[in-house]
C-alpha positions as CSV (number, residue, x, y, z in Angstrom):
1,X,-76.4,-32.5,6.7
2,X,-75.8,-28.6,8.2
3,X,-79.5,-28.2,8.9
4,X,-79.3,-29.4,12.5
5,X,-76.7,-29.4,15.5
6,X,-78.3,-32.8,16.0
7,X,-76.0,-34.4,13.3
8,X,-72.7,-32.7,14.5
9,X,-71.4,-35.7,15.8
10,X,-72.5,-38.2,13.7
11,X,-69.9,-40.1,11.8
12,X,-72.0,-41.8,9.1
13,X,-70.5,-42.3,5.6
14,X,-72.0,-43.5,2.4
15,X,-71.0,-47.1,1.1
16,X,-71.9,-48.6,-1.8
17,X,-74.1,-51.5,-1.6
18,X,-71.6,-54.0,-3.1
19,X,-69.2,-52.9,0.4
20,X,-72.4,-54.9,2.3
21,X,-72.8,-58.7,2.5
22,X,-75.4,-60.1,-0.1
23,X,-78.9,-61.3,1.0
24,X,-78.9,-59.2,4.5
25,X,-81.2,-56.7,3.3
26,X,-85.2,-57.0,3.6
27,X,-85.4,-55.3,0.4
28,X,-82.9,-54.0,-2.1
29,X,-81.5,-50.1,-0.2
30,X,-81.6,-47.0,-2.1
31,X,-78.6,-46.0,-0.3
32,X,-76.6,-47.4,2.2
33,X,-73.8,-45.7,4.9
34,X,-71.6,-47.0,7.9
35,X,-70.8,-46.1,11.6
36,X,-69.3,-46.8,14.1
37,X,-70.7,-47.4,17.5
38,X,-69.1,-44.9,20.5
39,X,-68.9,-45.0,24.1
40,X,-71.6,-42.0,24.2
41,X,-74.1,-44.0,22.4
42,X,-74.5,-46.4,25.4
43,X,-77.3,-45.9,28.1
44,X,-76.9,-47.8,31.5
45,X,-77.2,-51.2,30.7
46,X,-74.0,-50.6,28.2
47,X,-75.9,-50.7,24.8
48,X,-76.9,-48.6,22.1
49,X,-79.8,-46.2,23.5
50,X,-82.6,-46.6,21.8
51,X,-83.0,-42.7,20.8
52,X,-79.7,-42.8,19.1
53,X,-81.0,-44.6,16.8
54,X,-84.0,-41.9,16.0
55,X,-81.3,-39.8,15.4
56,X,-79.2,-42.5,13.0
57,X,-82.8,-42.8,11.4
58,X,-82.8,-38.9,10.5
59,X,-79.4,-38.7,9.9
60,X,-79.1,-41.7,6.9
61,X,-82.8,-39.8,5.4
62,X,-81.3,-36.7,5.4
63,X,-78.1,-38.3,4.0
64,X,-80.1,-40.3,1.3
65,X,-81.9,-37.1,0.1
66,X,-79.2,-34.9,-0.6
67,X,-77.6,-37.7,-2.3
68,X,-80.9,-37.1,-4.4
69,X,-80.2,-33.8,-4.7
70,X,-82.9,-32.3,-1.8
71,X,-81.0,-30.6,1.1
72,X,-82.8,-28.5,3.3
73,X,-81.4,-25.8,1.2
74,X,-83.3,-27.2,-1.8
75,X,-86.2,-27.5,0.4
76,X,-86.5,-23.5,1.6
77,X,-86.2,-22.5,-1.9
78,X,-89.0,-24.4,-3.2
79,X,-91.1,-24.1,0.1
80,X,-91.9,-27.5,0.7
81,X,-90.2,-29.7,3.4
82,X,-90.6,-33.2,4.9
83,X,-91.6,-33.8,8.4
84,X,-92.0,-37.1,10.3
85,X,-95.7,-37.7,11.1
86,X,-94.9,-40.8,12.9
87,X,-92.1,-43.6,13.3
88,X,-92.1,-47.4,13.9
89,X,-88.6,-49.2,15.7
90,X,-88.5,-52.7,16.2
91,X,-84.6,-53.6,18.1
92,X,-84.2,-57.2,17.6
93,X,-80.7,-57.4,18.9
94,X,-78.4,-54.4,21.4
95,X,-75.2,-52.7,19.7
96,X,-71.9,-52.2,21.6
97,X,-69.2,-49.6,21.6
98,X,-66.8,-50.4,18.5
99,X,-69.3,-52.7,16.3
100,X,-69.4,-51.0,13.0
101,X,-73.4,-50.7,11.2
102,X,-74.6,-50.7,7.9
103,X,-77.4,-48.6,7.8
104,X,-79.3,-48.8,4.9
105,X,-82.4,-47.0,3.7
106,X,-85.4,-47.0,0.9
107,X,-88.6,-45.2,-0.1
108,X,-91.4,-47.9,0.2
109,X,-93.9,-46.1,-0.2
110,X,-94.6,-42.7,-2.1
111,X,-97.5,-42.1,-4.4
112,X,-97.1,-38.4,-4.7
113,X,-99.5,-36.9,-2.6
114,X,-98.3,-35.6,1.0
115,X,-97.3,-38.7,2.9
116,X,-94.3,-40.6,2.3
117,X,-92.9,-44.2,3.8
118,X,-89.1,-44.4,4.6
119,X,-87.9,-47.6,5.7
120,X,-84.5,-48.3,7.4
121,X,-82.6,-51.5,8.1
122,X,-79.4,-51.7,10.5
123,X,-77.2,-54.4,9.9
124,X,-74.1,-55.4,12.7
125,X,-71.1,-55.8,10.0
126,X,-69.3,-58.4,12.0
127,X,-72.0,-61.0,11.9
128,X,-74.3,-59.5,9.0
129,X,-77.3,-59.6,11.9
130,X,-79.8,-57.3,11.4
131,X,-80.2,-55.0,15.1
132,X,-82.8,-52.7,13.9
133,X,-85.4,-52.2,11.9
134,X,-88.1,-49.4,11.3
135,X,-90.1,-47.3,9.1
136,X,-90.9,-43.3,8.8
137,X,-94.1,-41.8,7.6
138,X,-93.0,-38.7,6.5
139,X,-95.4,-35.6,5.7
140,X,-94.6,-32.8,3.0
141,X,-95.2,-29.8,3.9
142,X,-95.8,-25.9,3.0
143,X,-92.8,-24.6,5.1
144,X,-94.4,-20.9,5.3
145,X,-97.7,-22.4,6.9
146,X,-96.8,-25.8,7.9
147,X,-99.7,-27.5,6.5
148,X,-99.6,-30.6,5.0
149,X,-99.2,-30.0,0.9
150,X,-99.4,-32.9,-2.1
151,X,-95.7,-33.1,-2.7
152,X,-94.0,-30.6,-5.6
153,X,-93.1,-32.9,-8.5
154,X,-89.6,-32.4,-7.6
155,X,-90.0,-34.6,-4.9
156,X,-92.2,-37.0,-6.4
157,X,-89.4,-37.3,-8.7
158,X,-86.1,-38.1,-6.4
159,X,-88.4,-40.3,-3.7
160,X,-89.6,-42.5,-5.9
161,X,-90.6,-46.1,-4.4
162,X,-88.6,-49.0,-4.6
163,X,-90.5,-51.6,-6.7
């Protein structure tokens, strides 16, 4: 998670699925970590800003794919990268300083050409409610030109689709 200052201060730590409560999930996570809520997360009306979360969204993907064994490292060396085309948020419920999240993420969607669909689910430990929700259409790319590309097999390989 070096390849952006964006992450220095994000504490998020893998857990294992079975450290979650069962049936909270919308579908069965790839991988799963935890945070913690700080005081600089909060806008003016003393919640979570909204934008943290974009960057909790890039963090757990980026988190998920090395765990696949795909850093960014992996991705200069074979020339091909992911970029977000678009993303989707739905907040169903504000976050406070101190509440601990699961985060928890899976590919949806990924049928090997250039797009890809990344979902993610936050979960509020203390009363297993589900804050945010939101999905990622994410774009492989030729990282000399920039140019959309069908993804290397590689790829097609570690973000495989959860049935």
């Amino acid at each position: 998670m070096n390849n952006s200052n964006i992450f220095k201060d994000v504490n998020l730590t893998p857990i294992a699925l079975a450290d979650t409560a069962p049936g909270v999930w919308n579908s069965t996570p790839q991988f799963v970590g935890q945070l913690t809520v700080q005081a600089e997360h909060l806008d003016e009306f003393g919640h979570t800003n909204n934008t943290i979360y974009l960057v909790w969204m890039q963090a757990i993907a980026a988190l998920h794919s090395s765990h696949l064994g795909l850093t960014f490292e992996d991705f200069v060396k074979l020339g091909y990268g992911c970029v977000a085309r678009q993303h989707h948020m739905e907040y169903k419920r504000p976050t406070f300083a101190g509440d601990t999240l699961w985060v928890a993420t899976w590919i949806s969607q990924n049928e090997g050409k250039a797009d890809m669909t990344r979902q993610y689910q936050f979960v509020r430990a203390s009363d297993q409610a589900t804050v945010m929700q939101g999905h990622t259409q994410w774009v492989c790319i030729d990282m000399k030109t920039g140019r959309p590309k069908k993804q290397p097999p590689q790829f097609v390989e570690a973000y495989k689709a959860v049935a």
